[in-house]
C-alpha positions as CSV (number, residue, x, y, z in Angstrom):
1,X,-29.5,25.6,-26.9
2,X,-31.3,22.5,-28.2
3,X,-33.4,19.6,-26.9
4,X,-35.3,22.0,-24.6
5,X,-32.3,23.2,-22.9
6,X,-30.9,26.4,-22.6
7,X,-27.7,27.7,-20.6
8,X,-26.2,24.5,-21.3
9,X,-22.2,25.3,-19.6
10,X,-19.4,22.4,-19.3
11,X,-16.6,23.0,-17.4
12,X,-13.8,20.3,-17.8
13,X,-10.8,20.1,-15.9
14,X,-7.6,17.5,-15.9
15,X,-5.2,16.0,-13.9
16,X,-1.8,13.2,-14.7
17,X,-1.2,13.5,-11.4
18,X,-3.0,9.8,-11.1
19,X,-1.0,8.6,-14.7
20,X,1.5,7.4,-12.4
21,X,-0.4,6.5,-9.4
22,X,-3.2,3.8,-11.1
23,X,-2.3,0.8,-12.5
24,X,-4.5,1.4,-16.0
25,X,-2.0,0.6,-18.8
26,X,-1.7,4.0,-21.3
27,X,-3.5,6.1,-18.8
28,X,-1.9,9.8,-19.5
29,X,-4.9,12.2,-17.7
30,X,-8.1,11.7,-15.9
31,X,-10.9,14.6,-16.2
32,X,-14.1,15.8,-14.3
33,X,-16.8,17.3,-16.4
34,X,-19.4,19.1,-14.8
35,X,-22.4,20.5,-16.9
36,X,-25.1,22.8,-15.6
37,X,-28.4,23.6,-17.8
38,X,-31.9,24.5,-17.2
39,X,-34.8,22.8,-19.3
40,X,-37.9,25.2,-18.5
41,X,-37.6,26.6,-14.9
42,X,-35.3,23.4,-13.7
43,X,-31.5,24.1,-13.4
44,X,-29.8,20.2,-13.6
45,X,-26.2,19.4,-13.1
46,X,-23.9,16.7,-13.3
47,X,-20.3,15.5,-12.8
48,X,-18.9,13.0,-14.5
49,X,-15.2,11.3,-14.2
50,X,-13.0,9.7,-16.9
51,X,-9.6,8.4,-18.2
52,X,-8.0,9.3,-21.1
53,X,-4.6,8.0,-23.0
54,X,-4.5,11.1,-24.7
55,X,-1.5,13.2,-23.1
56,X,-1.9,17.4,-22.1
57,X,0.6,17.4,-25.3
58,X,-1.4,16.1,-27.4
59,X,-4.8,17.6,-26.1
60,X,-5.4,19.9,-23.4
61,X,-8.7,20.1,-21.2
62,X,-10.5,22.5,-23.9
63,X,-9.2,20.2,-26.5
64,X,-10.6,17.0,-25.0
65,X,-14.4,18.7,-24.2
66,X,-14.1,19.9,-28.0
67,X,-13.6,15.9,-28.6
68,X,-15.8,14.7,-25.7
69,X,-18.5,16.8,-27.6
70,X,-17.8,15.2,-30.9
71,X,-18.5,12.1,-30.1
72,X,-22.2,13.2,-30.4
73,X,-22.1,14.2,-33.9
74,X,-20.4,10.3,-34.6
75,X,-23.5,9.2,-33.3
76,X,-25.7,11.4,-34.7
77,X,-23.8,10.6,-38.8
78,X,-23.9,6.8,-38.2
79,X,-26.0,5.2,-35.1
80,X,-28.8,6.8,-35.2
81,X,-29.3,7.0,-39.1
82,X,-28.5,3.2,-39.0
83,X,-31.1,2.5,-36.3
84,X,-33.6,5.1,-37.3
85,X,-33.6,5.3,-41.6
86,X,-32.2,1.5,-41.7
87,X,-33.9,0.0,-38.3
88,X,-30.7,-1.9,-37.1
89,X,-32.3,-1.5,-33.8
90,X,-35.5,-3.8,-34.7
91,X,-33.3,-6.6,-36.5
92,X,-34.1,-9.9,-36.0
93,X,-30.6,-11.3,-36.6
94,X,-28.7,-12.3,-34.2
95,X,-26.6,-15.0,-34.7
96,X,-23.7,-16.3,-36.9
97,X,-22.2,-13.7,-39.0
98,X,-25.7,-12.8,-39.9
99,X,-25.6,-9.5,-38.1
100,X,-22.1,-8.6,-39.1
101,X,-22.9,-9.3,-43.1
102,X,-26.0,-6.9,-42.2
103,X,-23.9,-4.1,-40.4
104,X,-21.8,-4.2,-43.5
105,X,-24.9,-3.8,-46.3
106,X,-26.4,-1.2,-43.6
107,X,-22.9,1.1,-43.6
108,X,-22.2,0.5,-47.8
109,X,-25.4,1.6,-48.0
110,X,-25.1,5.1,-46.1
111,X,-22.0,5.5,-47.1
112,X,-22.5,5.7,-50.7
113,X,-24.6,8.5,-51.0
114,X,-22.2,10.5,-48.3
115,X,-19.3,9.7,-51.2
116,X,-21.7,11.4,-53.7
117,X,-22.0,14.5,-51.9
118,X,-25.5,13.8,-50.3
119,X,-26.2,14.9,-47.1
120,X,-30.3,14.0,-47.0
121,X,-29.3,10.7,-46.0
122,X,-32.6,9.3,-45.0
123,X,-34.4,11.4,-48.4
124,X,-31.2,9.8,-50.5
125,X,-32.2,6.0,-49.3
126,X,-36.3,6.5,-49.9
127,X,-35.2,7.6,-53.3
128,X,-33.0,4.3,-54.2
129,X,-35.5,2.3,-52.8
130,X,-37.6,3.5,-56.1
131,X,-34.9,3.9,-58.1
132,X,-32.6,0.8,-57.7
133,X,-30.9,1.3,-61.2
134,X,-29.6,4.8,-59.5
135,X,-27.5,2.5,-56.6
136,X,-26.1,0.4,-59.5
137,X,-24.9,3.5,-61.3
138,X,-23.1,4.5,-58.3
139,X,-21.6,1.2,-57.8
140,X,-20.6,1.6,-61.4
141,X,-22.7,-1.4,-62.2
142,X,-24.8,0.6,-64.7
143,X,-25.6,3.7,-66.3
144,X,-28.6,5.8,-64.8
145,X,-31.5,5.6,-66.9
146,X,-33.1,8.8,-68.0
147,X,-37.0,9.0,-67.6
């Protein structure tokens, strides 16, 4: 339950049957997801396809909806910190190696509190950006000053 739905169910099944049928170089399973919720008195559903080089060895179809679902907390821990606390989204660079310099200074600078154990990320960032002496101490650049 979350985001206004409720009895949120995916169903994932797989197949290599088509590994060796497609010509998709490292293809080991295809999948269908199918999702049903209900957001208020709505029921939704979808089915979605995909392709996968992971083998049934490695990961079988509960194992790959475990990892299809993961990719959300990925986005969740970086993107959406990046684009929200940092507002990678509203840059105004776009060319040269402008924006890669910037996605560099943008993941140094969530990463270093993560390293220190915090996880208010967007709390941790408003704090440095009144106390810059406290970045330099964990850069070792410094020693925090005691107020």
């Amino acid at each position: 339950q979350g985001h206004g739905r409720y009895d949120d169910t995916r169903y994932l099944i797989t197949s290599t049957d088509l590994a060796e049928y497609l010509d998709w170089p490292g293809l080991a399973q295809v999948f269908r997801l199918e999702r049903t919720w209900r957001d208020k008195a709505d029921l939704h559903r979808t089915i979605r396809y995909g392709l996968t080089s992971v083998p049934p060895e490695i990961a079988s179809a509960d194992q790959l909806l475990a990892l299809r679902r993961g990719h959300w907390a990925i986005k969740n821990r970086a993107h959406y910190v990046k684009d929200v606390s940092l507002g990678e989204g509203r840059s105004s660079v776009h060319l040269g190696v402008g924006p890669m310099i910037l996605a560099i200074v943008r993941d140094t600078a969530l990463n270093l509190p993560r390293d220190a154990g915090v996880s208010a990320i967007a709390a941790q960032l408003g704090a440095f950006s009144r106390h810059p002496e406290w970045v330099l101490a964990l850069l070792s650049i410094a020693e925090p000053e005691n107020e």
